[in-house]
N, C-alpha and C positions, 0 to 999 in steps of 0.2 A: 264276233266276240267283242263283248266294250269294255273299256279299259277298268272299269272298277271289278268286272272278271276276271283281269288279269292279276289283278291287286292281292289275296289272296294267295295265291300261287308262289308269289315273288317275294311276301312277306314270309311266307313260311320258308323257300329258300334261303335269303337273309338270315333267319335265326338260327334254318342247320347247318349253314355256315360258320356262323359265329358260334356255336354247340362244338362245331369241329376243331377250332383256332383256339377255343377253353380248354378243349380235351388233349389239346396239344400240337395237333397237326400243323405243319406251315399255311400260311395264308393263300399260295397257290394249290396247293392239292384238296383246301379244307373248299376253295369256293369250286372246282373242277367238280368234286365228289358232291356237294351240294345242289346242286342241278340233275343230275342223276338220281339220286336218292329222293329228292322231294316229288320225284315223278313215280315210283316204285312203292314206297313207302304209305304206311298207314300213319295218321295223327300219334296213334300210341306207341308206334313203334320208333316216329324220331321224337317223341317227348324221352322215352328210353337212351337213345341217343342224350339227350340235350344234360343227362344225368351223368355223364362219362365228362370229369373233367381229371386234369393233371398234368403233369410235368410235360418240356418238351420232349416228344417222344417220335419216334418213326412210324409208318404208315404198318409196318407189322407187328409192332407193340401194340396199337391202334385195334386190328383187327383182331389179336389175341385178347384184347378186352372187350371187344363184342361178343368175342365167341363166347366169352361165361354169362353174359347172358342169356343164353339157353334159347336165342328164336334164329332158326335155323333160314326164314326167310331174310329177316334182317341181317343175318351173316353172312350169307348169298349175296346179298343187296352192295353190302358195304365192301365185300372182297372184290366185287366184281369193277364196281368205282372205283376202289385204288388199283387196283390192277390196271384198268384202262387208265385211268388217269395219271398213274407212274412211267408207263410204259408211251405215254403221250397221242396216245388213240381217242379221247376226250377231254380235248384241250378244254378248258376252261371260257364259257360262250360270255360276249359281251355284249 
């Protein structure tokens, strides 16, 4: 794999990152959950994502505003990242 393949991948991490940190989540849970999710995830479904901004909030305020989103894979997607990433089983890779 050459590195302008990885490029892609890591830029789209980066933003559902920062999607996450807009939406409220802390800076450690928002990049743990961004690594995971940019692996799972469809274009359209963290563009959805990237549409969820607001106050500081907790990781299950967070996932109770996914859920009314209505896509049950993304809700899966994103309960499952904080959960492991609260509970420190997907530490945050560097």
């Amino acid at each position: 794999m050459t590195m302008s393949a990885c490029a892609p991948a890591k830029l789209a991490e980066g933003r559902v990152r920062s999607a996450l940190v807009d939406a409220g989540l802390s800076n450690a849970n928002a990049a743990c959950m961004a690594d995971r999710m940019t692996d799972r995830l469809s274009i359209g479904q963290l563009q959805k994502l990237q549409a969820l901004q607001g106050p500081k909030r907790g990781l299950s305020d967070y996932v109770a505003t996914v859920r009314r989103i209505g896509d049950a894979e993304l809700l899966g997607v994103t309960t499952t990242a904080a959960a492991l990433c609260a509970m420190g089983f997907a530490p945050e890779k560097r």
